[in-house]
C-alpha positions in Angstrom: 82.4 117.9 102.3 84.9 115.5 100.3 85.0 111.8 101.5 87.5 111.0 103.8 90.8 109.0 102.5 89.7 106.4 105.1 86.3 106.2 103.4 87.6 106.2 100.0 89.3 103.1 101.2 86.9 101.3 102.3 84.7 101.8 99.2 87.1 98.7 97.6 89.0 95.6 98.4 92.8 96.9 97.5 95.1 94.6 95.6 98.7 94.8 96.1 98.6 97.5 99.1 97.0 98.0 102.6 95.3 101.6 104.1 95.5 102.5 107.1 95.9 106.1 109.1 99.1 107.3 110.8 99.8 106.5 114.6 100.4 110.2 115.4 97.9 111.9 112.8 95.0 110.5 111.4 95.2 113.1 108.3 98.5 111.6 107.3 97.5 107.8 105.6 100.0 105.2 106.0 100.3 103.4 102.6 102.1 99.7 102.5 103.2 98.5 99.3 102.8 94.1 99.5 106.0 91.8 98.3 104.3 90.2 95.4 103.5 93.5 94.1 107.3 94.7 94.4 108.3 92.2 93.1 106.3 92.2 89.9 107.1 96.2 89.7 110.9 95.7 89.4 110.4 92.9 87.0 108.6 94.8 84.6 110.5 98.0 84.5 113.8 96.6 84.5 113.8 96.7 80.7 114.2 100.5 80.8 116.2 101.2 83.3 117.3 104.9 85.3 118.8 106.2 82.6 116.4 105.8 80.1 113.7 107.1 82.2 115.4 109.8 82.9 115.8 111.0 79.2 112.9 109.9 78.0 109.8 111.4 79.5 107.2 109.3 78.4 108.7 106.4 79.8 108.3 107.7 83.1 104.2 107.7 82.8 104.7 104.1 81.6 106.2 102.8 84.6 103.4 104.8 86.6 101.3 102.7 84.8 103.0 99.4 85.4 102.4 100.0 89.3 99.2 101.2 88.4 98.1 98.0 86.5 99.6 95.9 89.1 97.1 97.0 91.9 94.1 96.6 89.7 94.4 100.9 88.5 93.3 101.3 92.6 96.9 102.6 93.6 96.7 105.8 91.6 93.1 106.7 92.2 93.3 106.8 96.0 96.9 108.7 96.1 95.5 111.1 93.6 92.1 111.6 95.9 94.2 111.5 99.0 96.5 114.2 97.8 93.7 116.5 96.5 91.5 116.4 99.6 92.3 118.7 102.1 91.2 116.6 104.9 94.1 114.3 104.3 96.0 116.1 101.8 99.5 113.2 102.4 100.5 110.0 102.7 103.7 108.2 103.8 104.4 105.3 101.2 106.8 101.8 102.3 107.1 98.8 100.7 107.8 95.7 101.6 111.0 94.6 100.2 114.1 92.2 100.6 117.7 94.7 101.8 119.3 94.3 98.8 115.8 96.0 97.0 116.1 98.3 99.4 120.0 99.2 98.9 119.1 99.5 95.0 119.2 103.3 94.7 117.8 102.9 91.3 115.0 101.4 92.0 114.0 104.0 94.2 114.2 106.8 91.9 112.1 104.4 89.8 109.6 104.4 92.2 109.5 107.7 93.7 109.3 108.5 89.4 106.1 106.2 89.5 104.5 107.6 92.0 104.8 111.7 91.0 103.6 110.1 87.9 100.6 108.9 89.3 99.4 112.2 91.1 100.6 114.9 88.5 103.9 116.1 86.4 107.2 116.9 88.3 109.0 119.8 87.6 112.5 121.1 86.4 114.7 120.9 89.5 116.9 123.5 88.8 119.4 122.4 91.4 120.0 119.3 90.0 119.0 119.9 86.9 116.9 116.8 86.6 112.9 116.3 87.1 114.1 115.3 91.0 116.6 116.3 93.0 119.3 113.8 95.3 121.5 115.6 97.8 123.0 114.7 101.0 123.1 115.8 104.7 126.7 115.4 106.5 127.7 116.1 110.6 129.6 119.4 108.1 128.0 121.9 106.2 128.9 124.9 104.2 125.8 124.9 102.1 123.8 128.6 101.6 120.7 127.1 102.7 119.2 125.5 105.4 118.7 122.5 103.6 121.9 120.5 104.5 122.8 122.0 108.0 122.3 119.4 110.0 122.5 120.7 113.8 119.5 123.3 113.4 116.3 122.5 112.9 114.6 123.5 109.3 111.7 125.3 110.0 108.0 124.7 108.2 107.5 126.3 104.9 106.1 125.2 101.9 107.8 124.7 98.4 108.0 126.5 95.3 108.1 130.2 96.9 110.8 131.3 94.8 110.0 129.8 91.1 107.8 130.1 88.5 106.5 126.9 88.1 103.3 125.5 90.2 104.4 123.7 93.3 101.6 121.5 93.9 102.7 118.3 96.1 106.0 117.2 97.4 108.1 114.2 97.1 110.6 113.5 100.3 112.0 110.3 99.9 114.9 108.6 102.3 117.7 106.7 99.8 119.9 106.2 102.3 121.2 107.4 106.5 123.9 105.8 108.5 124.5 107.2 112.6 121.6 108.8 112.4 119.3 109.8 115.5 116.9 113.0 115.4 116.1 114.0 111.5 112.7 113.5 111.9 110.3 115.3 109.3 108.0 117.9 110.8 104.2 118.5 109.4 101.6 121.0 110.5 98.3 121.0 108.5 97.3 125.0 107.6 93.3 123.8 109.2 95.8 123.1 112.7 97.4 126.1 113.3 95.8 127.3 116.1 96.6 131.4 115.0 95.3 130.8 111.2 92.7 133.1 110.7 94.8 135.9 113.1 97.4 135.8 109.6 95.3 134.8 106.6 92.6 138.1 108.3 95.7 140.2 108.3 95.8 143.0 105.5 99.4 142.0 104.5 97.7 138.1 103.9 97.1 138.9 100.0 99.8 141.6 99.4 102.4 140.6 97.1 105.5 139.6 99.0 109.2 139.6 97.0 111.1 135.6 97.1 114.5 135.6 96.3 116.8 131.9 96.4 120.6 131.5 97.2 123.0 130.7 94.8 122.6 126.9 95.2 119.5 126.5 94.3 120.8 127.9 90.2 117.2 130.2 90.0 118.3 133.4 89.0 114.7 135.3 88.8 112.8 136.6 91.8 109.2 136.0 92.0 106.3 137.1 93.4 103.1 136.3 95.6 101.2 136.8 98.7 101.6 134.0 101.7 98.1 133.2 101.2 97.9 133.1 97.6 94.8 131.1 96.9 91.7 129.5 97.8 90.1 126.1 97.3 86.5 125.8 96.2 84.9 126.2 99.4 87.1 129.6 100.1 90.1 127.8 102.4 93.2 129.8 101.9 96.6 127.8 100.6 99.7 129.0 101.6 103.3 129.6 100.0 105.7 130.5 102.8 109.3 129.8 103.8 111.2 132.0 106.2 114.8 131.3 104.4 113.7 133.1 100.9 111.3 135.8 101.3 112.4 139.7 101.0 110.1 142.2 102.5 110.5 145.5 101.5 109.2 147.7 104.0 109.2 147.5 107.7 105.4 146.2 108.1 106.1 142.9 105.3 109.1 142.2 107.6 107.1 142.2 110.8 104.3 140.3 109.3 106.4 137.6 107.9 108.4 137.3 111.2 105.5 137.0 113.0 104.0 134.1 111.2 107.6 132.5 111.5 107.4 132.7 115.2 103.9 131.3 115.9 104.5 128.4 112.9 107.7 127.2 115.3 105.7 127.9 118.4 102.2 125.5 117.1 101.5 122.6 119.1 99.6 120.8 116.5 102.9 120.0 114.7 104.2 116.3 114.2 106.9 114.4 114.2 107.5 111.3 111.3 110.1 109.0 111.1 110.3 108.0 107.1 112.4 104.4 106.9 115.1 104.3 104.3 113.2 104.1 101.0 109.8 105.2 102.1 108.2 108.7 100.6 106.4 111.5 102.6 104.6 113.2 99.7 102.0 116.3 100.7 99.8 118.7 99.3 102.0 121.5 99.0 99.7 124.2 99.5 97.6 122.8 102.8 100.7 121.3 104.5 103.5 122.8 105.9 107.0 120.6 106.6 110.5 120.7 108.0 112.8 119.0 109.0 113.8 118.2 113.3 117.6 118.6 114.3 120.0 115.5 114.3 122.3 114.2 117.3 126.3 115.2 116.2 127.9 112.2 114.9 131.1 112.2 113.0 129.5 110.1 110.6 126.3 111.2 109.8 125.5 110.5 106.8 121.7 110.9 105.1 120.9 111.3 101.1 117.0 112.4 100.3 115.4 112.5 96.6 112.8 115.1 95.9 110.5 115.3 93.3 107.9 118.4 93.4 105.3 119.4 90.8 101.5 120.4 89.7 98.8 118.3 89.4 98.0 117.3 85.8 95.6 120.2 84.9 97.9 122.5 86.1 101.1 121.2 84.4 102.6 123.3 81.3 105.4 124.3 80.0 106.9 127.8 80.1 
């Protein structure tokens, strides 16, 4: 069995960051960035800048590397081994900062762009039509998905179902909220749910199931997969499931998939987190599950979220 994150932390003295598990799940690790170390990141990538990172690649593994160097190249080597083992699999990423660092929008693409860096390659978001994504949630929606209604809650599923391009982890990060109450993000580890083996058994688990997405999202292909579309070394299935974008085409893929929708929302092992403003929730796309809880109604509900997701370095290309 792999090490634990918690013992792969306490195999070194960190510089610039503390370890320690989260309150409500002792999977999820609760990473703290220090002030000094900060500091120092923001001073040495304010040469470049957002723009320049953004249209020039390379420069994004560089200031990866800057964070990197600044803890002593320990940072990277326990987010990457947290990630990738399936015991922990995510981690929930603050900082401490001054207001006006965390106001600085910028700098928290910067860092969210340091961090994907650190565990793999993001990919082509499509939506936005960068490597990350920004969009907003408002008390109004109109949107095609689910994504930006505010007064429902977003049910688990994993990324990535509908493209061609390996989803490995996920980015959430919190730029900004104001009247906000409710929002929380939702997690369920595929080991917790309690009626696993019922659906990954099931003979529909490996048949190839049609994904479709809405106009919004700008992917105009349809792609195809089983739910349970993989296993890790020591034969645990991964999963690639959302409710919102898969089209079964017979009677028994539509009960099968409904099915696993109902007894996802019904789990108790699910989990609220609260992310502060500027924080990341990153996960292991393929042995986590998320969503989103319903907000209170407020006339002026206001939150804006960046995502970056991608594959792990040996299983980035090009198409």
């Amino acid at each position: 069995m792999n090490a634990t994150a918690q013992q792969i932390a306490n195999e070194f003295d960190h510089k610039g960051f503390t370890i320690s598990p989260y309150a409500n799940n002792s999977r999820l690790q609760l990473i703290t960035l220090h002030a000094d170390t900060v500091k120092l990141f923001i001073k040495q990538v304010s040469p470049y800048g957002l723009q320049a990172i953004e249209y020039k690649p390379f420069l994004r593994f560089k200031v990866a590397d800057i964070l990197n160097k600044l803890t002593n190249n320990q940072l990277g080597e326990f987010l990457l081994g947290t990630i990738k083992n399936r015991e922990t699999g995510a981690f929930l990423l603050q900082y401490e900062a001054s207001q006006e660092q965390i106001a600085d929008n910028d700098f928290k693409v910067i860092l969210s762009t340091a961090i994907s860096h650190l565990i793999g390659v993001p990919n082509f978001d499509s939506m936005y039509g960068k490597f990350y994504a920004r969009f907003s949630v408002n008390n109004t929606d109109n949107s095609d998905s689910y994504l930006r209604q505010p007064h429902r809650r977003m049910e688990l599923h994993n990324d990535g179902t509908y493209v061609s391009e390996r989803t490995d982890w996920v980015i959430m990060q919190k730029m900004a909220e104001k009247n906000m109450e409710g929002g929380d993000s939702l997690l369920l580890h595929v080991d917790d749910w309690q009626q696993l083996d019922q659906f990954y058994r099931h003979p529909l688990a490996k048949e190839d199931i049609q994904w479709m997405s809405p106009a919004s999202k700008n992917v105009n292909y349809k792609t195809h997969h089983p739910v349970f579309f993989e296993e890790d070394e020591q034969g645990r299935p991964k999963m690639l499931y959302i409710d919102q974008f898969c089209e079964p085409l017979n009677m028994r893929q539509g009960q099968y998939l409904h099915d696993i929708g109902e007894s996802l929302e019904a789990e108790a092992n699910t989990f609220n987190v609260r992310v502060p403003t500027g924080s990341l929730l990153v996960v292991n796309n393929h042995c986590w599950l998320h969503g989103r809880d319903k907000f209170i109604a407020h006339q002026g509900l206001h939150r804006e979220l960046l995502r970056q997701r991608g594959a792990f370095y040996e299983n980035a290309k090009s198409d």
